[in-house]
C-alpha positions, 0 to 999 in steps of 0.5 A: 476404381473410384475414378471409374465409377464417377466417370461412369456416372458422368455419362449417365449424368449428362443425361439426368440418368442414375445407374443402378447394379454393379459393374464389374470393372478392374483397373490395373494402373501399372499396366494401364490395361483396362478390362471390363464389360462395356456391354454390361455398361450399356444394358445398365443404361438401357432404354432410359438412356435412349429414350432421354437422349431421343428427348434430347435430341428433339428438343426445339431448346437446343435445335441447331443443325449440329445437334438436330441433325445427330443421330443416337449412335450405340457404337460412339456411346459405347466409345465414350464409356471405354474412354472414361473408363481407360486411365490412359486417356486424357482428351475426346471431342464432340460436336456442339452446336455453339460455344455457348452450349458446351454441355449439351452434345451427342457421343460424336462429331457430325459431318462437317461442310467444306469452308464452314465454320464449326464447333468441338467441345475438348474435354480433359479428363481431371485424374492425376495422370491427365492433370499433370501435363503441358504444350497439348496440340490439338489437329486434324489429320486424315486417315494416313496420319497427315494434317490436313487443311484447316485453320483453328481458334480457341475459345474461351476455355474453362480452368475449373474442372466441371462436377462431372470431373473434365475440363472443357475447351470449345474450339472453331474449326474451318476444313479447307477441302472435302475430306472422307475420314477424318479424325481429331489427334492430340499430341501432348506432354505428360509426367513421369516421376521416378523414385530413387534411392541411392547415395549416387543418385542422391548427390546427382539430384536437384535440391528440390527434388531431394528428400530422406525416407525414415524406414528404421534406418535413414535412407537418402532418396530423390524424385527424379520428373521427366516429361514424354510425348503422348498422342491419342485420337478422339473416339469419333471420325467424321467427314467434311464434304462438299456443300453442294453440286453446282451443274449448268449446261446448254439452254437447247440440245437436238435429240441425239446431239451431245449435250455441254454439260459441267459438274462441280463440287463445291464449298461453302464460300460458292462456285469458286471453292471446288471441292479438290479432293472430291472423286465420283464415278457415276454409278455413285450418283443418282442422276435424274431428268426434272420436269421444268414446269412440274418439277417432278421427275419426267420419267417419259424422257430417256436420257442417256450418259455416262460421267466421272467427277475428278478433283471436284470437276466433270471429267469425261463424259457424254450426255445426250437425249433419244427422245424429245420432252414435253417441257423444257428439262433440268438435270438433278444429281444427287448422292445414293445412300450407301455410295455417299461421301460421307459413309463414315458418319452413317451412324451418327448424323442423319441423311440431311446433314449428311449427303451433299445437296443435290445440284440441278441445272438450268432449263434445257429445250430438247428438240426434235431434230425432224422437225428441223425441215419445217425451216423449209417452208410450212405444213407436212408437204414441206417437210416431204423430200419427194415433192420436187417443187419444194426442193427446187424452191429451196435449191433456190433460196440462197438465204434457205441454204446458208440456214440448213448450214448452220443447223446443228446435226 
């Protein structure tokens, strides 16, 4: 109980709060089994907690993009409580915007970018269980339970407990792919001790485990330690997701005419880090036509396709325009809120760290392709198949001919 209630403070002093009332919580240490009513928990908090964590977010001090970019999540504060609260668990993780900045962190990890180097702050409960194991393995896995691609560092950890009764370790990750779920899992190994008193027993023990109980007559007894492997996860999942679309196509296309166009999802480290796992169809997408001159969406253009990004690359698909544009045009893509890749961390990270940046490609000329007869000559005459004096001329020209040829219908 006592453990509970300090742990209980933690939360609240992380965030210079105070939390007043009694909560009604019982710990059955046999069991492990916690109950308690976390709701009554939060209503403790009440709006000093949001209002101090919305002060904390905004503050310019601590304005990095891993913490800039949290969103106040309900759900993952109310994790953290049920965490602190559960005897049985020993280790969580959250993002921090810096090695240098272990003690200030959202109740989450925020979406993370393929191929970009990012920070989780491990902490370790100090109680007697947690206090008492070894050959801890920190990973990464996926939704199924596999290890995912990645690589690791530790950094600098902290021996000492902290006032607020955990032991901190940062550590530098780097995801290799796209991943939609994932989740931080440690495997470790924690003691088990057992009390025996038998003369059997006794002569089969090691010396130092051996000790006498006096309980009006002398009994023989030993401690018997053994060591059991023990996985948990960390309260929050997050994404990885690609950082950005890269698009190119055609520099001119006919009205009518497939346009080329190629689509990829890619990391950090540039045009050859596809996003291998990333799959899109579509109608998951916004898919728009910007004025190359204005930059605005030209609504005037109507831009037919359809398309479907497989493995991080444009699949089928087939794009063209059935109308000309005033200007020279770009194709933007970008992602639809509620379809995005990263849908898991909705809750926590807000939308400009969440969605992938959009992609726009070069500019495109859209031609008219009626207009390909003014090649024939000049003015609307020669642009009219019934005047028979412009045909025969252009009959004629031999140089005429091998230009209608190569024109693109």
């Amino acid at each position: 109980m006592k453990r509970f209630m300090l742990s209980l403070s933690v939360v609240a002093s992380l965030y210079g709060l105070s939390i007043s009332g009694t909560v009604s919580t019982t710990v059955d240490t046999t069991t492990n089994v916690v109950s308690n009513t976390v709701s009554n928990i939060v209503n403790n908090v009440g709006s000093t907690f949001l209002k101090s964590t919305n002060d904390f977010f905004g503050d310019s001090k601590y304005s990095n993009v891993s913490i800039n970019e949290a969103k106040l999540s309900n759900k993952d504060m109310q994790k953290e409580v049920e965490f602190f609260a559960d005897p049985s668990r020993c280790f969580n993780a959250f993002s921090i915007p810096d090695p240098s900045n272990l003690s200030f962190s959202p109740f989450s990890i925020l979406t993370q970018i393929q191929n970009s180097n990012f920070y989780l702050k491990i902490i370790r409960k100090h109680t007697p269980v947690c206090s008492e194991i070894s050959d801890v393995n920190v990973t990464l896995i996926d939704e199924n339970g596999n290890k995912i691609d990645y690589t690791k560092s530790s950094l600098n950890p902290i021996t000492e407990p902290s006032d607020y009764g955990y032991f901190v370790m940062p550590i530098q990750f780097n995801v290799h792919n796209a991943y939609r779920d994932v989740f931080v899992h440690f495997s470790y190994k924690i003691k088990n001790r057992e009390v025996g008193c038998s003369s059997s027993a006794y002569v089969n023990a090691s010396t130092d485990d051996k000790f006498t109980v006096n309980v009006g007559a002398s009994a023989k007894c030993y401690l018997k330690t053994t060591a059991y492997t023990k996985e948990e996860n960390a309260t929050d999942d997050f994404a990885v997701r690609p950082k950005q679309f890269n698009i190119s196509a055609d520099s001119s296309v006919f009205v009518g005419k497939p346009l080329n166009i190629d689509i990829t999802a890619i990391g950090a480290n540039g045009n050859n880090d596809i996003s291998t796992n990333y799959n899109a169809d579509d109608v998951d997408l916004n898919t728009e036509v910007i004025d190359s001159n204005t930059g605005l969406v030209d609504n005037t253009t109507n831009l037919s396709y359809f398309y479907n990004i497989k493995n991080g690359k444009i699949d089928r698909y087939r794009f063209f325009f059935t109308k000309p544009t005033k200007n020279d045009v770009k194709i933007k893509i970008s992602e639809k809120l509620g379809k995005e890749w990263a849908i898991v961390d909705a809750d926590d990270t807000k939308d400009s760290r969440r969605l992938i940046t959009p992609g726009e490609s070069n500019s495109i000329k859209v031609l008219e392709t009626s207009k390909n007869w003014a090649g024939a000559g000049t003015g609307e005459k020669a642009n009219n198949p019934k005047n028979k004096t412009i045909q025969s001329t252009i009959r004629s020209n031999t140089n005429q001919n091998l230009r209608f040829n190569k024109m693109n219908w």
